[in-house]
C-alpha positions as CSV (number, residue, x, y, z in Angstrom):
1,X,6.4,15.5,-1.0
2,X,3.7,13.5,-0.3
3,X,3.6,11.7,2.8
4,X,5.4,8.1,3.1
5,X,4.2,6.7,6.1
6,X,0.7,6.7,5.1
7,X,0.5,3.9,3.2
8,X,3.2,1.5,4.7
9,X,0.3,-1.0,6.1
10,X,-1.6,-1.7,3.2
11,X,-2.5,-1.2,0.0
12,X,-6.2,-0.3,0.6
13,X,-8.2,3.1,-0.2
14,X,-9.4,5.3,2.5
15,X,-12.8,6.5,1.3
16,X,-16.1,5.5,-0.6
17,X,-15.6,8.7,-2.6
18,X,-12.3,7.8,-3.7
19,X,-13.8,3.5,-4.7
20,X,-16.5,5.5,-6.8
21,X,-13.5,7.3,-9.0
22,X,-11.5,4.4,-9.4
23,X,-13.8,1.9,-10.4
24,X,-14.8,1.8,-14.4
25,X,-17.8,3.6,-15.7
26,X,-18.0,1.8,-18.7
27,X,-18.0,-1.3,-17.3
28,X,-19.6,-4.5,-18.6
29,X,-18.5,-8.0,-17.4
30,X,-17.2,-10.4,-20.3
31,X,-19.0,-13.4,-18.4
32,X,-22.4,-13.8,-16.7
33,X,-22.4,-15.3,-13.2
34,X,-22.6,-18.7,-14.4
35,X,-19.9,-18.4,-16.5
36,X,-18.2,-16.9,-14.2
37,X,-18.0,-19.6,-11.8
38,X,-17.2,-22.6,-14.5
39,X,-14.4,-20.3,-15.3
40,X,-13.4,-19.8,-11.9
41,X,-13.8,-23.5,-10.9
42,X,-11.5,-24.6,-14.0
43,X,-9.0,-21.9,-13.0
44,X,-8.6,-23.0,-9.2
45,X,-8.7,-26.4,-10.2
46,X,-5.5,-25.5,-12.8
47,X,-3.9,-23.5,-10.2
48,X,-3.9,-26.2,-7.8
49,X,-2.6,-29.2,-9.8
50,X,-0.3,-27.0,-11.3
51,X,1.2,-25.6,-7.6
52,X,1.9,-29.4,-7.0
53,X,3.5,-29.9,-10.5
54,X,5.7,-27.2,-10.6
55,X,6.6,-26.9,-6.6
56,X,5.9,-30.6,-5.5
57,X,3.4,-29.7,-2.8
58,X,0.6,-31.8,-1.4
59,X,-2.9,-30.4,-0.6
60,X,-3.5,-30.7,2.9
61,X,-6.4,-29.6,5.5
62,X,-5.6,-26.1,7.5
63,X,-6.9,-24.4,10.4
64,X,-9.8,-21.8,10.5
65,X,-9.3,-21.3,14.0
66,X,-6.0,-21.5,16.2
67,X,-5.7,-20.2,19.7
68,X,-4.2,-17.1,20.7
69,X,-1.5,-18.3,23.0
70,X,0.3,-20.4,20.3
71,X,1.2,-17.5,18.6
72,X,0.3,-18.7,15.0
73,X,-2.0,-16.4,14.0
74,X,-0.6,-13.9,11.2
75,X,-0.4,-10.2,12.6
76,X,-0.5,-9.0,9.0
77,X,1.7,-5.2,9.2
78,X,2.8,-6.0,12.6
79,X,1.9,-2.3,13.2
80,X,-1.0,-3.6,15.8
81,X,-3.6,-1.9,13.8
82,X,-5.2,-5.0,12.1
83,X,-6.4,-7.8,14.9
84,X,-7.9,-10.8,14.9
85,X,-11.5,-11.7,15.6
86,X,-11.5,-13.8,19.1
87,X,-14.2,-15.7,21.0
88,X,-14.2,-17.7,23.9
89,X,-14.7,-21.7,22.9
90,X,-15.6,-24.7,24.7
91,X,-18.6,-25.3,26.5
92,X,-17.8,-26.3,30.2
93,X,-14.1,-25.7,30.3
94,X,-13.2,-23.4,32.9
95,X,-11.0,-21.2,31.4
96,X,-12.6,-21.4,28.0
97,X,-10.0,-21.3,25.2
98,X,-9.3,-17.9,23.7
99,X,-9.9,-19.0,20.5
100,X,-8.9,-16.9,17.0
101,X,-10.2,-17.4,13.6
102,X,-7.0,-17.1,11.4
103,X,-6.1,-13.8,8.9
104,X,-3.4,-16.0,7.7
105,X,-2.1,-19.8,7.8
106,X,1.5,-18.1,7.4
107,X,2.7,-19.3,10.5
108,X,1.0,-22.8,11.3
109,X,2.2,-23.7,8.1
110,X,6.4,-23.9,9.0
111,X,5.5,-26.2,11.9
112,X,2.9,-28.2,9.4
113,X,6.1,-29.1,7.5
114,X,7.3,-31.2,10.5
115,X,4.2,-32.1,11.0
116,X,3.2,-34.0,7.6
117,X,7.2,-35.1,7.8
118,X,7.9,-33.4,4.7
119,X,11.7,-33.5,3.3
120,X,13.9,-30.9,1.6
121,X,11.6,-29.9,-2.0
122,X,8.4,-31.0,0.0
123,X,5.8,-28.9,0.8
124,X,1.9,-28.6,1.3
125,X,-0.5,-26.5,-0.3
126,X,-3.8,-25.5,1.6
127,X,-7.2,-23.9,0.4
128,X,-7.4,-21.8,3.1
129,X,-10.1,-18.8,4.5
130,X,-9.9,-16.7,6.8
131,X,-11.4,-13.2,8.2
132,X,-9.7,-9.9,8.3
133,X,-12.2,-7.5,10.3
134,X,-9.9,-4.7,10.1
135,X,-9.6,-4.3,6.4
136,X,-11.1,-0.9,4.7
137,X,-13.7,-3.0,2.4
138,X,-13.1,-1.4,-1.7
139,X,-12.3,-3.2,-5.0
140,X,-10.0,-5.9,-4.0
141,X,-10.0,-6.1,-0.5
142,X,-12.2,-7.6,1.5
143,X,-13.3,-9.3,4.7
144,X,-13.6,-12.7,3.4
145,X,-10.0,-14.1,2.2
146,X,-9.7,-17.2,0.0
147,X,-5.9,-18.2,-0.1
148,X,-3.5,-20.5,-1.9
149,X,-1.2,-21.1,1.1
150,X,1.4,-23.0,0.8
151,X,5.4,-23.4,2.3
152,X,7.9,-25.6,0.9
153,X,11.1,-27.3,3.0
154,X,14.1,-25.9,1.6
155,X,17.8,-26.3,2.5
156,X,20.5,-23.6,4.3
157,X,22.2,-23.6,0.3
158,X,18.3,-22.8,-1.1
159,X,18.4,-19.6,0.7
160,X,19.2,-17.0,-1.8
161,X,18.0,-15.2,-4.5
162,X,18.4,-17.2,-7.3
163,X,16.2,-19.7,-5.7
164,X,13.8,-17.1,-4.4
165,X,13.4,-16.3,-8.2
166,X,13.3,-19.4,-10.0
167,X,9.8,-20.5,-7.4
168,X,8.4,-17.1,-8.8
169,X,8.8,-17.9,-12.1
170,X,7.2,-21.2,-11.2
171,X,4.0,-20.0,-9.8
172,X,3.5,-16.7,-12.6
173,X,4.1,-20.2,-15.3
174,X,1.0,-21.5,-13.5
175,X,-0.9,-18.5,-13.0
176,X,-0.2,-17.8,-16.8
177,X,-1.7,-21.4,-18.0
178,X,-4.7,-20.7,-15.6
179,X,-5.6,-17.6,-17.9
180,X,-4.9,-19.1,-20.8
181,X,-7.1,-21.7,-20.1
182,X,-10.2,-19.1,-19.1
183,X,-9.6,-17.6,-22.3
184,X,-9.9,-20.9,-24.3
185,X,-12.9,-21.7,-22.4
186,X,-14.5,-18.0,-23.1
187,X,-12.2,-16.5,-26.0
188,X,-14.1,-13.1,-25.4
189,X,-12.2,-12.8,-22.2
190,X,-9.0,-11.6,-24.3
191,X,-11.5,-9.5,-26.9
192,X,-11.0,-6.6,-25.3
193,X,-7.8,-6.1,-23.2
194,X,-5.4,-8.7,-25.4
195,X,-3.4,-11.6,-23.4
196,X,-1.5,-11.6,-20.2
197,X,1.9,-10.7,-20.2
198,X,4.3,-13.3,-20.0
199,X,7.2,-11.8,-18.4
200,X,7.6,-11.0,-15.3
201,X,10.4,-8.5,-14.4
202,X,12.4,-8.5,-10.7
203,X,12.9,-5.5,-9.2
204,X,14.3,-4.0,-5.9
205,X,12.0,-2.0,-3.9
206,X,15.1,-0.4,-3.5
207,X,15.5,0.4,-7.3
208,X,11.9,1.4,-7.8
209,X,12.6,4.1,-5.0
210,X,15.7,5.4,-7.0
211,X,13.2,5.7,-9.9
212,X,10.3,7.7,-8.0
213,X,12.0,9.1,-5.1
214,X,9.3,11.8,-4.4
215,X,6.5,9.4,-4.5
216,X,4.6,6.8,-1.9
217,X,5.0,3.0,-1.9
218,X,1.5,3.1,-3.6
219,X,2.3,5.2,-6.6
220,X,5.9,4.1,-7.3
221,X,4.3,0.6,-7.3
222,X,1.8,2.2,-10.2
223,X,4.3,4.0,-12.1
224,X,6.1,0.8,-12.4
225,X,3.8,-1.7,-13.7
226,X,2.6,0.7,-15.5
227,X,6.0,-0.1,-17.4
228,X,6.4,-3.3,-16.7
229,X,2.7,-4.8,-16.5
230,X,4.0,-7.7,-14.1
231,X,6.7,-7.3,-11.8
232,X,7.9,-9.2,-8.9
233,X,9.3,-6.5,-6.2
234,X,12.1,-8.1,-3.8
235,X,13.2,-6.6,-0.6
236,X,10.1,-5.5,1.2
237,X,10.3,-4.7,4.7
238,X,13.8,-3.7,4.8
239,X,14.0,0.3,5.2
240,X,15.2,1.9,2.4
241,X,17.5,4.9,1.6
242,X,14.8,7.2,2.6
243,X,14.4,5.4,5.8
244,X,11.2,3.8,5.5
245,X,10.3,0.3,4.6
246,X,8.5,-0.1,1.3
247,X,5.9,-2.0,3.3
248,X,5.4,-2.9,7.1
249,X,5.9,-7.0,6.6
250,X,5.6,-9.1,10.1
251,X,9.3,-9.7,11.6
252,X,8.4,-13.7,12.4
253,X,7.9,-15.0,8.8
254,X,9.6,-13.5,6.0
255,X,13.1,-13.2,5.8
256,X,13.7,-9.4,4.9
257,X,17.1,-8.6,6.9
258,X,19.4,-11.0,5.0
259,X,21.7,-8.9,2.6
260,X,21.5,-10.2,-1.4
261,X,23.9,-8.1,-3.4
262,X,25.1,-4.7,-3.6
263,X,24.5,-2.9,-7.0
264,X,26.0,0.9,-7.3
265,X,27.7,0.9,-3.7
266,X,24.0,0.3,-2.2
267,X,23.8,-3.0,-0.5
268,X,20.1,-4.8,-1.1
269,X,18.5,-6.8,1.8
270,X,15.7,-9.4,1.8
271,X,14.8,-12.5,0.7
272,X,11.1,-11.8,-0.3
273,X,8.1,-10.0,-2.4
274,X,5.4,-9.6,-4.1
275,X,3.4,-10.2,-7.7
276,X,2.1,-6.8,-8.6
277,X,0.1,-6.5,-12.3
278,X,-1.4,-4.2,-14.1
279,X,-5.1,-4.9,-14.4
280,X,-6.5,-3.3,-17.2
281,X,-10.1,-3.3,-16.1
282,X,-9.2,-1.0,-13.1
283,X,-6.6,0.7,-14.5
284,X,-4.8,0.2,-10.9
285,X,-1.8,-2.2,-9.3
286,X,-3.2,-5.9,-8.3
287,X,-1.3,-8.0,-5.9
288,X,-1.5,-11.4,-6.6
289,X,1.0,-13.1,-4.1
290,X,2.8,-12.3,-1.2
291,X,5.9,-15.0,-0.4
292,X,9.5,-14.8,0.8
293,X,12.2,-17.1,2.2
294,X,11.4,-17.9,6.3
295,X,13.7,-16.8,8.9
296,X,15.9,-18.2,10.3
297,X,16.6,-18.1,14.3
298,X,19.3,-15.8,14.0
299,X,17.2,-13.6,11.2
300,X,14.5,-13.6,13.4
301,X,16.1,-12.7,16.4
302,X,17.1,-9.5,14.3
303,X,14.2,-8.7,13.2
304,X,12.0,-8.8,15.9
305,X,14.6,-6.4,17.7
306,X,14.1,-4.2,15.2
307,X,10.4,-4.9,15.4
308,X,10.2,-4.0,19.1
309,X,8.7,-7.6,19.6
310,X,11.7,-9.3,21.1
311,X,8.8,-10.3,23.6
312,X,7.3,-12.4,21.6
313,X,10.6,-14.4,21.3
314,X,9.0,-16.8,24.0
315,X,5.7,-17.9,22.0
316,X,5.6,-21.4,21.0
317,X,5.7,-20.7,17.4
318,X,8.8,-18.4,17.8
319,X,10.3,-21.2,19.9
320,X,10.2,-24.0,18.0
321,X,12.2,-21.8,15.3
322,X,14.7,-20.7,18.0
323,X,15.3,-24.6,19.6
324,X,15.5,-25.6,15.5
325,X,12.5,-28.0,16.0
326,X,10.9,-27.3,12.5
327,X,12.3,-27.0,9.2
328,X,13.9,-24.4,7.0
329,X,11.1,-22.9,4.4
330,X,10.0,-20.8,1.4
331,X,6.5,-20.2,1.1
332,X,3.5,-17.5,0.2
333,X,0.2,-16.7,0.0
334,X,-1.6,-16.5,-3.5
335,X,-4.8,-14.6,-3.4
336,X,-7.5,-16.5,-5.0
337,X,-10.4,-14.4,-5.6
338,X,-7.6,-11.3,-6.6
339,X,-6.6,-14.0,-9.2
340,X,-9.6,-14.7,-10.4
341,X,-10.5,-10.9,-10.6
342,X,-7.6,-10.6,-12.8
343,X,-7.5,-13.5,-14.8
344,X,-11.8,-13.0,-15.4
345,X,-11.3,-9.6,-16.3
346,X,-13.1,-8.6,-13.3
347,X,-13.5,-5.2,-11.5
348,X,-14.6,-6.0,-8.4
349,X,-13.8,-8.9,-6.2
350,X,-17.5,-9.3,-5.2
351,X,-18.5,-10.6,-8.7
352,X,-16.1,-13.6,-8.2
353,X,-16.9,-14.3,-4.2
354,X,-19.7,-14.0,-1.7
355,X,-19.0,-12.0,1.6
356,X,-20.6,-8.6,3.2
357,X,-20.1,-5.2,1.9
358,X,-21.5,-2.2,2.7
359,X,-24.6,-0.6,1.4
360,X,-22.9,2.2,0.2
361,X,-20.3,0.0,-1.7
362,X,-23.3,-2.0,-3.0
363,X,-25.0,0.9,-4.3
364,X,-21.8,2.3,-6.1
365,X,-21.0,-0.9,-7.7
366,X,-24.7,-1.3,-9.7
367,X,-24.5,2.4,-10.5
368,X,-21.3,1.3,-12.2
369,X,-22.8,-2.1,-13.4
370,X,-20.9,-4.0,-11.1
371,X,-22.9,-7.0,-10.1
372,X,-21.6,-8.4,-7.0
373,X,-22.5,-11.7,-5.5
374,X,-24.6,-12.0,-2.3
């Protein structure tokens, strides 16, 4: 059996000689650069008025940088392995601030809620970047990240599946449009690898390990969207029959302890997941969006026990959800360069964003011609 725990934190590749296999040989880009970015402009610009439509959210400014004693800033696998970059600020102050650019908004945007006064089906919607120094730099992951970030206020009766499902179905509507409308502004874009699949099947993490019970979260992932080319899986974070999580999630955000149903004597937990697609240029799993239903104080309180984080409990951020001082919420992050990679028909993130890679990486991709932005 291959080994489970070694891909719990992330979906990235370990090597530069393991990139070089996976990325196409017989590559050529549908668009040149220019086109690339009027598509890509017309795309985010869909995305965005269609987030408000479909979700009612309003676009609103968000931090780069936070400090590290408010607790906001998102600890991604909450295994500790993937920190933030820090920096003293403020000239003359004595202490400085210990100052953190963001990975995530995640958690500054629950508090935001209050903030902007926004009422149950209200939300915000942010462009946001951020840095992530600690990510293995391939394909689709890099150390520049462009998010859709955004968090709704929801009621205690939203809180369930159905719900969970039917602001899914919302965003893949939108995400669907935004490729349709690259593909009427460049027809050639659907030439070669057809149209996007319109449905988008739910699926326990739970289920998909009943199907693949031999195989990592990585390759059960593949084997299913290799079925189902889009697939929102529910329930991740939660450990499974085989003991494991299908992913390390953060315990502070996401609510992945609540129970949902029980199907075949197993009882299914967690109110979250992810959009994973087939992208036909790679030939690999793509993650679009991560989201889930927030915790509540009690939920929380679980699972940062089960975290070993309990203290952590006493941060601002985890107060104000203990004291009830900001709102229930739903909310996610939607990758936006990983959408426009898919959406473009693109193999490499690089050709649809500007950041550093390595030489090596460099090299590899115009051996393949892959022409990444610099």
């Amino acid at each position: 059996m291959t080994d489970k725990t070694a891909d719990l934190a992330g979906p990235g590749i370990s090597t530069y000689e393991e990139v070089e296999k996976i990325l196409p040989s017989d590559y050529a880009s549908d668009l040149t650069p220019m086109e690339t970015m009027q598509a890509l402009y017309a795309v985010k610009e869909y995305i965005e008025k269609g987030l408000a439509r479909e979700l009612n959210l309003q676009l609103v400014q968000v931090p780069l940088i936070v400090t590290r004693e408010s607790g906001v800033n998102d600890m991604l696998d909450r295994d500790g392995s993937r920190t933030p970059v820090e920096f003293p600020a403020g000239l003359g102050i004595d202490p400085r601030l210990n100052a953190q650019i963001v990975q995530a908004a995640t958690k500054w945007k629950r508090p935001a809620l209050a903030q902007f006064g926004c009422k149950p089906g209200e939300g915000i919607n942010t462009d946001m970047r951020a840095v992530r120094k600690d990510y293995f730099l391939d394909h689709d992951h890099s150390s520049y990240v462009d998010q859709r970030d955004w968090e709704k206020v929801i009621t205690a009766e939203d809180r369930n599946l159905d719900y969970l499902k039917d602001t899914v179905q919302r965003i893949w509507k939108v995400i669907l449009g935004a490729g349709k409308l690259a593909q009427e502004m460049f027809p050639k874009l659907g030439d070669k690898y057809g149209d996007l699949p319109e449905e988008l099947k739910f699926i326990h993490a739970e289920e998909i390990l009943d199907m693949y019970p031999d195989l990592p979260r990585k390759q059960r992932e593949t084997r299913i969207i290799q079925e189902y080319p889009a697939v929102f899986i529910t329930g991740i974070g939660w450990p499974l029959e085989d003991g494991y999580p299908h992913e390390m999630r953060a315990a502070d955000y996401d609510d992945w302890v609540t129970e949902t149903v029980e199907k075949d004597g197993k009882k299914f937990h967690g109110l979250n997941g992810d959009i994973l697609v087939w992208n036909p240029v790679t030939k690999r799993r793509h993650e679009l969006t991560s989201m889930g239903i927030r915790v509540t104080k009690e939920t929380l309180v679980e699972q940062m026990k089960m975290a070993g984080l309990e203290k952590d409990l006493d941060l601002p951020y985890h107060q104000m959800i203990l004291k009830d001082e900001i709102p229930l919420s739903i909310g996610g992050g939607i990758g936006q360069s990983r959408t426009y990679m898919y959406l473009l028909r693109k193999a490499h993130l690089g050709e649809v964003s500007v950041t550093i890679w390595p030489e090596q990486l460099k090299k590899i991709c115009a051996d393949k011609n892959i022409h990444v932005l610099e």
